[in-house]
N, C-alpha and C positions, 0 to 999 in steps of 0.2 A: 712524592715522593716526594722542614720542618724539620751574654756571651762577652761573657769579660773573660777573652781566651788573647786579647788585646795584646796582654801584660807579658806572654811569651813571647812576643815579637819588636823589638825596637822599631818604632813607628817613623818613619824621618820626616821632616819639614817639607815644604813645600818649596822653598830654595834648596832643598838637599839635589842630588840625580840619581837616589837610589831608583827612579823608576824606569832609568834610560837603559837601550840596549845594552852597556857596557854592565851597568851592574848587573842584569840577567845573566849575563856571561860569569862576573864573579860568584852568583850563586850557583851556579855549576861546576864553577871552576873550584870554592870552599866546602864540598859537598863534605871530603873526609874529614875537613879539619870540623866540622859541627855535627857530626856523626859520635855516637857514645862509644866509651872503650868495650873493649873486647873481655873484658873482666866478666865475672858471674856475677848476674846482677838480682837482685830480691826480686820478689814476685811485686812490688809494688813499681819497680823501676821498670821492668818488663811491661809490665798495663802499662807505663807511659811512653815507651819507646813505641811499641804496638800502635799507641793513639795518636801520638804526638810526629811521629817518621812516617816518610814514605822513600823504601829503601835508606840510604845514608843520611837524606834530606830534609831536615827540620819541616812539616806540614807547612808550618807558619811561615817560611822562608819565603812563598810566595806573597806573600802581605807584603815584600819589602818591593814588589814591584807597586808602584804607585798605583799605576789604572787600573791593576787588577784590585789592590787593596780598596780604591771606590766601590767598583763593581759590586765585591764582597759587603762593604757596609752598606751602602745602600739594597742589597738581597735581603740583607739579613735580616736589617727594619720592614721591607717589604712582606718578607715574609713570615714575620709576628703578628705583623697587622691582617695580614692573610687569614693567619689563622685562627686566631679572634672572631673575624668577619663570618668564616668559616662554619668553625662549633658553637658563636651564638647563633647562628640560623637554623644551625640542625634542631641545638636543644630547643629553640622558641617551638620550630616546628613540632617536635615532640610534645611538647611542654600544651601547645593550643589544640592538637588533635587529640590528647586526652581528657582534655577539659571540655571538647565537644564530643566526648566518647567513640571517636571514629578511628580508624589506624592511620597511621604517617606514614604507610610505606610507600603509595601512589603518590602521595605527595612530592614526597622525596626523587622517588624516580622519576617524578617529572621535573623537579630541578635539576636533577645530576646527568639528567637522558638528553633535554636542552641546553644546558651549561656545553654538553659536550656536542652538542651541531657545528660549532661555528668551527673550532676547530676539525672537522668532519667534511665541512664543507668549502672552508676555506683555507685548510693549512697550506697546500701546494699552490693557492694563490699566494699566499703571504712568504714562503718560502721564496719565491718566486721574485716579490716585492724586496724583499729584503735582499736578495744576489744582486737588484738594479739600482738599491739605495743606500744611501750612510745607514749605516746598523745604527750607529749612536743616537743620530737624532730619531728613529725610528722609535727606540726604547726610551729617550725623553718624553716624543709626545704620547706613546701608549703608556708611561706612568700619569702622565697630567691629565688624559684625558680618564683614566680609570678614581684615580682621583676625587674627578668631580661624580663619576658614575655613582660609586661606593656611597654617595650620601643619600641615595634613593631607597637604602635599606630601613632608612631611621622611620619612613610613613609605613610601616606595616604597624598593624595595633591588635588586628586579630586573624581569624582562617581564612575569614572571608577576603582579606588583602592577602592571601600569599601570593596570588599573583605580582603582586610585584617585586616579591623574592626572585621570582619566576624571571620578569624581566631583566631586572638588574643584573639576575645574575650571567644570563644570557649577554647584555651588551659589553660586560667587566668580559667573560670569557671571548666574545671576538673580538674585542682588542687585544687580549692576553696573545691570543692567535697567532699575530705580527710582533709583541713580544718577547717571546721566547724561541723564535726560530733565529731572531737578532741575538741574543743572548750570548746561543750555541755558537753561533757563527762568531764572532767579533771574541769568544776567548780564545780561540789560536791565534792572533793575528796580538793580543796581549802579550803573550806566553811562547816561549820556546817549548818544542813537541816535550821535550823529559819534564818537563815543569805539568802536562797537563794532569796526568795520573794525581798527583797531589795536591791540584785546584778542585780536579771533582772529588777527591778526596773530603777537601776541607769544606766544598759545597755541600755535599750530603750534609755531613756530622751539623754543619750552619743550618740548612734548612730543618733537619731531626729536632735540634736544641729549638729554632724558634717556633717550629711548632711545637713543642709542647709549653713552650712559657704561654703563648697563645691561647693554647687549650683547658690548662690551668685556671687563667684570667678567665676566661667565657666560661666555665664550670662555675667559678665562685660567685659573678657577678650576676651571672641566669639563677645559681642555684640558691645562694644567701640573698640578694638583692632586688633578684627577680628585673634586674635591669638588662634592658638589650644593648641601649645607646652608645654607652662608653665604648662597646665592640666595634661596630660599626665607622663612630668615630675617629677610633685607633687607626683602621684600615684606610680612611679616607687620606689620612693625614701620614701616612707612610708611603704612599706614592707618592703623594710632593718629595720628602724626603728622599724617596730612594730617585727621583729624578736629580735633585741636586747633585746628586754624588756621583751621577754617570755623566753630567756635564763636566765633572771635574777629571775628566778622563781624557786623556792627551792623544792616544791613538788615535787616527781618522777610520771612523766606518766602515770607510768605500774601498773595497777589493779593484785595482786597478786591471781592467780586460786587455788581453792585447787583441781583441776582435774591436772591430767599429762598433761605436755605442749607435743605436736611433735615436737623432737628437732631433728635436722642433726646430724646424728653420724659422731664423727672425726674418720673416716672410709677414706684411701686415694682411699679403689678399688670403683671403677667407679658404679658396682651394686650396692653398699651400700650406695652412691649419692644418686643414683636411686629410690630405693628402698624407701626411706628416706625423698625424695622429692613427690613421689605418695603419700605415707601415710598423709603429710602434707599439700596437696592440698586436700585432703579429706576431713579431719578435718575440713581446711577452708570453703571447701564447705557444710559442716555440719551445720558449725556456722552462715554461711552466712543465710542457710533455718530457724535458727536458733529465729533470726530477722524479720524475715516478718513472721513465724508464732505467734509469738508474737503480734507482732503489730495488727495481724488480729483473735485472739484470748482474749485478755486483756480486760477487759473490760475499762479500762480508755484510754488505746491506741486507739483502735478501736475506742471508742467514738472522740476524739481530729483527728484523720485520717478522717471518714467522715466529721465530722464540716469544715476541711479543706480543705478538696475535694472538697465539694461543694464552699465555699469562696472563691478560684484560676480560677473556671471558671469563675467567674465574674473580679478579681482582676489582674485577667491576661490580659484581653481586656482592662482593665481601664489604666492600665499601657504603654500599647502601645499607645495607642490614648490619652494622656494626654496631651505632649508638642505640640504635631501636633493640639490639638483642643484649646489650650493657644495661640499659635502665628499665626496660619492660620487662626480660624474661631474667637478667641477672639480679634485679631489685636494686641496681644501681644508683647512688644519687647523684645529681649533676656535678657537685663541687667532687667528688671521685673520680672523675674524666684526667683532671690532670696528674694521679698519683698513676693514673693507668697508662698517660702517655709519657709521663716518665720514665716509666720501668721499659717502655718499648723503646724509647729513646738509648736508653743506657746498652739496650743489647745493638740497636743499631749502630750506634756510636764505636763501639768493639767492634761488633762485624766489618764497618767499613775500614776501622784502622786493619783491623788484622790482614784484610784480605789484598789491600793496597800497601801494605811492609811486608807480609812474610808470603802469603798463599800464591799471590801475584806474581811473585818471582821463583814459584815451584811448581806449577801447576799450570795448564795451560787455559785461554780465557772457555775455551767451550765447556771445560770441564767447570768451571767454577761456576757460571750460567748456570749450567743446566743441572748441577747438584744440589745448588743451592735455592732454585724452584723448586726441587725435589722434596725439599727439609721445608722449604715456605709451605707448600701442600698440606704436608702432614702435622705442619705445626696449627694453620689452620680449622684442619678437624680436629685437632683436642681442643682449641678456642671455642670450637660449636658445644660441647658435650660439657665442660669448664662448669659447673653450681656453685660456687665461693669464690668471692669477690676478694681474698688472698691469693688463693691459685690463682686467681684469673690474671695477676697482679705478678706472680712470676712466669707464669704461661707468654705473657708478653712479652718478658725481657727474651725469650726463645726466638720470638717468634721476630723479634726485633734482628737478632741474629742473622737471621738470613732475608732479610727483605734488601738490605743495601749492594750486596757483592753483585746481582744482576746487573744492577742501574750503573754502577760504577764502572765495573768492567767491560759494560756492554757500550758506554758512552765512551771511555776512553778508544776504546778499539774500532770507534767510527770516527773520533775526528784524527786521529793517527794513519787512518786509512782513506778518506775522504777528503780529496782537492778542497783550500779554502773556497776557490773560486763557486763550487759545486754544494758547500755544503747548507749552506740554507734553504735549498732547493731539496737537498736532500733529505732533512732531517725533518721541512714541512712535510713531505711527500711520505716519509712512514709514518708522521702523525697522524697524517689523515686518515692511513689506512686502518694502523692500530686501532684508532676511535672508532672504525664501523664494530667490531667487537665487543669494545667499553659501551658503549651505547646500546645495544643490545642484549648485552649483558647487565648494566644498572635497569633500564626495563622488562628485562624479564624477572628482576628478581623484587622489584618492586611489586609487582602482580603477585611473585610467589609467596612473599612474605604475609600478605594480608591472606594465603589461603592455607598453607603448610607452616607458616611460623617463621620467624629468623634465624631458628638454630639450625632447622632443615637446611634453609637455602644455604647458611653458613658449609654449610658438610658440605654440600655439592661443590660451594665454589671453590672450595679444599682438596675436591676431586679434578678439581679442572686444572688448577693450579699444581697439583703434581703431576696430571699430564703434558702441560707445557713444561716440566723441566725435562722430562724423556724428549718431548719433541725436538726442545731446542739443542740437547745434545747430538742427536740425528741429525740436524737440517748444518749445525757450524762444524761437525765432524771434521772437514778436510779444511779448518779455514787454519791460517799462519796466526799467531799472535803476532809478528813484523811483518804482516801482510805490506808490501809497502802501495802510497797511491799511485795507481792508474799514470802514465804520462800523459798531459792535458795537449791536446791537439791546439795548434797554431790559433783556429779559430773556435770561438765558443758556439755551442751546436744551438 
């Protein structure tokens, strides 16, 4: 869950202090005076308050914080090159299994089922890792080191290498692992809490937009040029990128404990290594049980883990079976990918504005979850039954509609209710879980698809996917949207 949007926002120097606590403070405090008048405004002024506000709050208003504005360009580049990396591999994949007349579905599910182990298997370590270390430099060396990974994609030449699709994409996704659980964690410690609804705001609509310029590029460059390289390229050369720009972030990291840290004693004898190193692996393994009891105790975690539990067995066959059911059974041509993720972009981009300016502040978050899985569902199974690559073209823009209000709503309402001290822990700890789901779910529908077709598996995961919107209404029923956090005990458990 993919941008010259620059120009609305007065960028300040690098000598300026728009990034210090005080100017946070004044963009809370100027909220009315940059808020639109209250006059009847055209339907075209309305699209832009809708996209552009969250509540009184120009979107862009957070860009004037410094570290968060790195954050952001540095994601952004990130995640173009992502997505490049991304949809030239699917399409080669496609592209070499027909040419050897076999199907791409096992294929696939076996990149998308191993991509997603490490996160499966290691989220609640890293989660974990990440509560004990500077988030920042955590996310330096996991872009540098993904970086140089990303360039193992350029030796694939035919079916017989997709094994090292296979690999690569497996070593990129455990580092990602320890990536993204820093990510989560170190934006509230950016951000005052009213500021976050409008960061994952302008995060979504960033990642939406750069995935599709992404997927655009890798449609025209597979489909007209028959090139993989320049993809791959892109992607390697955007983690450096997006590393520089979180160096350039002023905040520290490290969430200061008021528990005793386990430090290594400067001790040279070899016991006292020893000794020092066990008691430290304990801790960690403390802190690791730390996290998933959490998560499966909390009433707002627990609630956003089932909702999402259920969502990934549908969302994970959909995923696999998308491009194979666009260009096999739609008659799709590659350089088409991006007219198509456009039109999805454009309904997501609406969904997120609207539902983070008007819906958000009428309607409570479980209701918004859980309806708008409801709508993801059944948007879905018209995507499976879809014969015309027009329809198929506004069927998108629908279906783009409701894919963002979950992610947003459900992300704000965990770090709003989740201790910073806790939440890397926490948000490894339903990653992990979520993925047993997704993983099973991309594998099972890899199998189905070379047996039943992709438009089948498509319907079902469309079926599953509007049972997790009932679900999740069920399970976050009794939850507060001002849930407030937990009071954190003296000491860290």
């Amino acid at each position: 869950m993919p941008v010259a949007w620059l120009s609305f926002v007065p960028l300040c120097s690098q000598s300026d202090s728009c990034g210090t606590a005080s100017d946070r403070q004044v963009v809370g405090d100027k909220k009315k005076s940059m808020a639109p008048s209250g006059e009847r405004l055209t339907l075209f002024r309305q699209f832009a308050q809708y996209l552009f506000y969250r509540g009184e709050m120009p979107v862009f208003a957070v860009l004037r914080v410094a570290d968060f504005r790195n954050l952001w360009l540095g994601q952004m580049i990130s995640f173009v090159g992502d997505a490049m990396a991304y949809n030239t591999m699917t399409l080669a994949v496609i592209r070499m299994a027909n040419e050897a007349d076999t199907s791409a579905g096992r294929v696939l599910s076996l990149i998308f089922v191993l991509s997603a182990l490490p996160s499966l298997l290691l989220g609640m370590v890293a989660g974990t890792l990440v509560d004990r270390a500077n988030r920042k430099q955590v996310m330096i060396a996991a872009d540098i080191i993904r970086g140089v990974l990303a360039l193992g994609f350029l030796l694939v030449r035919d079916l017989d290498q997709v094994w090292i699709y296979v690999l690569v994409s497996v070593l990129l996704s455990t580092v990602s692992t320890f990536f993204f659980p820093a990510r989560t964690a170190l934006l509230p410690l950016i951000l005052d809490k009213e500021q976050l609804l409008a960061a994952n705001g302008l995060a979504q609509l960033t990642h939406t937009l750069s995935f599709v310029i992404g997927a655009a590029a890798a449609g025209v460059l597979v489909g007209t040029a028959n090139a993989t390289a320049p993809g791959f390229l892109v992607d390697s050369l955007s983690f450096f990128v997006s590393a520089c720009f979180i160096a350039r972030i002023s905040t520290s990291g490290r969430v200061v404990s008021a528990a005793p840290q386990v430090m290594l004693r400067q001790d040279t004898a070899i016991t006292g290594h020893v000794s020092a190193a066990l008691r430290s692996l304990t801790t960690m393994t403390s802190e690791l049980l730390v996290g998933l009891r959490y998560v499966l105790t909390d009433q707002v975690m627990r609630g956003v883990l089932i909702s999402f539990l259920a969502l990934m067995l549908g969302l994970g066959a959909a995923n696999v079976t998308f491009v194979p059911l666009l260009i096999n059974e739609l008659g799709m041509r590659e350089e088409g990918l991006g007219l198509i993720r456009f039109s999805q972009t454009i309904g997501i981009m609406l969904g997120s504005a609207v539902v983070t300016t008007s819906l958000a502040k009428r309607y409570h978050a479980r209701d918004l979850i859980g309806l708008s899985m409801i709508s993801f569902g059944i948007m879905t199974v018209v995507v499976s039954v879809v014969q015309n690559y027009a329809l198929m073209v506004g069927v998108l823009f629908l279906v783009g509609l409701t894919i963002a209000p979950p992610q947003i709503v459900a992300a704000t309402l965990m770090q709003r209710h989740v201790p910073s001290a806790k939440l890397g822990r926490a948000s490894g700890a339903q990653g992990t879980i979520v993925n047993v789901a997704n993983v099973a779910s991309m594998g099972a529908a890899g199998l189905l698809m070379d047996e039943i077709g992709a438009r089948t598996v498509f319907t079902i995961a469309g079926v599953f996917i509007f049972a997790a919107g009932i679900v999740s209404w069920w399970v976050l029923r009794n939850v507060r949207d001002d849930s407030p956090a937990p009071v954190e005990s003296t000491t860290m458990p």
